[in-house]
N, C-alpha and C positions, 0 to 999 in steps of 0.2 A: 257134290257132297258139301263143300262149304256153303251153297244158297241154302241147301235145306241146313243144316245148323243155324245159321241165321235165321233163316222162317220158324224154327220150332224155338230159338230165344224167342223172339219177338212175340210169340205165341205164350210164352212161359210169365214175359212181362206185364202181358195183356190181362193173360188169369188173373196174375197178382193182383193188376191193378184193382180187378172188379172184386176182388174179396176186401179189400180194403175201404172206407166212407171215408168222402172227402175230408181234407184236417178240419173243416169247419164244422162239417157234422160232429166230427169225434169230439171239439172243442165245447159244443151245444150240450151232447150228450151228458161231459161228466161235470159239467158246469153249476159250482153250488148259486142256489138261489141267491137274490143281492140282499144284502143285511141293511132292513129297512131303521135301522135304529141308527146307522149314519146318515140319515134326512134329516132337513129342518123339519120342526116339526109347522103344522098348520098358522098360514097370518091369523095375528090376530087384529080384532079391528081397531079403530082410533078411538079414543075413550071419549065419552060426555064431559067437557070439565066445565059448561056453563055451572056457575056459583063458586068456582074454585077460587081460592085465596091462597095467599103465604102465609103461615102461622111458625113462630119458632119451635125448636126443638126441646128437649130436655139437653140436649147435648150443645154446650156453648160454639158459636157460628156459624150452627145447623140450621136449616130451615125445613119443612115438608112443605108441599104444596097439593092441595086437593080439596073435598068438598066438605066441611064439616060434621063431622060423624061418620064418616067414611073412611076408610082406607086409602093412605098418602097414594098419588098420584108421580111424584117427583121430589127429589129435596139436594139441597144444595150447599156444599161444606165447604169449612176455609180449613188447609190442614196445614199447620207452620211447621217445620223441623225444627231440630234443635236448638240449629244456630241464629234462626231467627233472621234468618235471609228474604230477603224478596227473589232471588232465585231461585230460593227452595221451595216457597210457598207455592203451594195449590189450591184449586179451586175443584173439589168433587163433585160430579154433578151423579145423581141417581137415576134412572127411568122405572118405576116400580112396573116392568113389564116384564112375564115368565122370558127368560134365555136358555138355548141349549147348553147345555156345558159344554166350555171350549171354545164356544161359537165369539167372532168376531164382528164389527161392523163399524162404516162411519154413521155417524148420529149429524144431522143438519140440524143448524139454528139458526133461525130466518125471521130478521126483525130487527125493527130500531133501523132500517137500512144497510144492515148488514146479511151476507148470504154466506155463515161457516159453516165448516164440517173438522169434525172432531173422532178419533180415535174411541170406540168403546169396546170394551168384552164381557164377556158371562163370567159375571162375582158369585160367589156363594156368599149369601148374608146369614148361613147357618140354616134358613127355613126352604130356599129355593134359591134358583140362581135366575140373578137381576141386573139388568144392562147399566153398567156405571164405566165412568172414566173421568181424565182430570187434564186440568186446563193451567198450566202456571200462570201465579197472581199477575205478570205481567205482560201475560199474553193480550194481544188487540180484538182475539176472535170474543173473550167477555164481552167488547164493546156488542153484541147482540144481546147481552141480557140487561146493560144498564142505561138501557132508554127504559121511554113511559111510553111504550105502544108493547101491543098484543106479541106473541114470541110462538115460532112453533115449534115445536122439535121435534123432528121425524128419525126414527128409529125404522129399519129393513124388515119387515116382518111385523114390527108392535106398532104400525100404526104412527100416528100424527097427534101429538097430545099438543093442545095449543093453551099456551102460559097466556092467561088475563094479564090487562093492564096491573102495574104495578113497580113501584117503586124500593120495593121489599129487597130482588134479587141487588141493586146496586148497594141498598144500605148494606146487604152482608157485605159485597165485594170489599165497601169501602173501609167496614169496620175488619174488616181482615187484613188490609193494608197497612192502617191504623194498629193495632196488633203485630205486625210485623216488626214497623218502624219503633212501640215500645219496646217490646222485646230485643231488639239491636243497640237499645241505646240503655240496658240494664245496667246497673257498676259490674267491674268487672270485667265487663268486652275493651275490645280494643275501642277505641273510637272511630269514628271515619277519618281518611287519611285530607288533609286537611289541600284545598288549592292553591297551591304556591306558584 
């Protein structure tokens, strides 16, 4: 009597099982499609910049960099705080290349003998969103943009845009510097604390 109760569970178990798809089937089945709007979207390629130059901005220690009569390629800003610090000063660099929103990346800069990588993310500049980030005035990784040899910045996705020869990106650095240092010594500030 108890073998057959056990042989007719085991039987009872076995039905079940086969009425049942495995959890992966079940898993497949009710599985919504993947939301292809959280993908990067497609590389794009590395830009043309033979004939590119630095030309200023309208915007004081701004520069654009690209072909003329064309649409900027890159551009490069000194942004002072308030106080007029060399600790606060920054260095914005732009990449005019579409970014997803959100989307994060290091940007390489290679050149002058130098091999940095820098922090950037997707800005909205109001029209699209554009790969920018910012380097303090006194950071060593600048020292790739203020030599006189070719520069390249590579961006994840946008390509390899290669900065011509040019002397342009160090005169901003410097006149940002320069700008830092008047601004610190305004009337009114404290003065620097003196070496005693």
């Amino acid at each position: 009597m108890i073998r057959l109760r056990y042989t007719s569970a085991l039987l009872a178990v076995a039905a079940l099982a086969a009425c049942q798809p495995p959890a992966a089937d079940r898993y497949e089945g009710r599985a919504d499609p993947p939301d292809t709007a959280t993908y990067a979207s497609e590389p794009q390629p590395s830009p043309d910049a033979e004939g590119a130059v630095w030309a200023p901005s309208q915007t004081p220690l701004r520069m654009l960099y690209g072909i003329p009569g064309q649409r900027p390629l890159a551009a490069l800003a000194c942004e002072i705080a308030d106080e007029g610090s060399e600790e606060e000063a920054r260095v914005r660099i732009t990449r005019f290349a579409r970014a997803d929103e959100g989307a994060q990346a290091l940007m390489a800069l290679v050149g002058n003998g130098h091999k940095e990588r820098m922090a950037v993310e997707a800005v909205d500049n109001g029209r699209a969103f554009l790969w920018e980030g910012t380097l303090p005035l006194a950071s060593e990784k600048l020292d790739a943009l203020t030599g006189l040899r070719e520069v390249q910045m590579t961006v994840p996705g946008a390509g390899t845009l290669v900065l011509n020869e040019s002397e342009a990106p160090r005169d901003l650095i410097e006149a940002c510097r320069l700008a830092v240092r008047q601004a610190s010594s305004r009337p009114g500030q404290d003065p620097p604390p003196s070496a005693e």
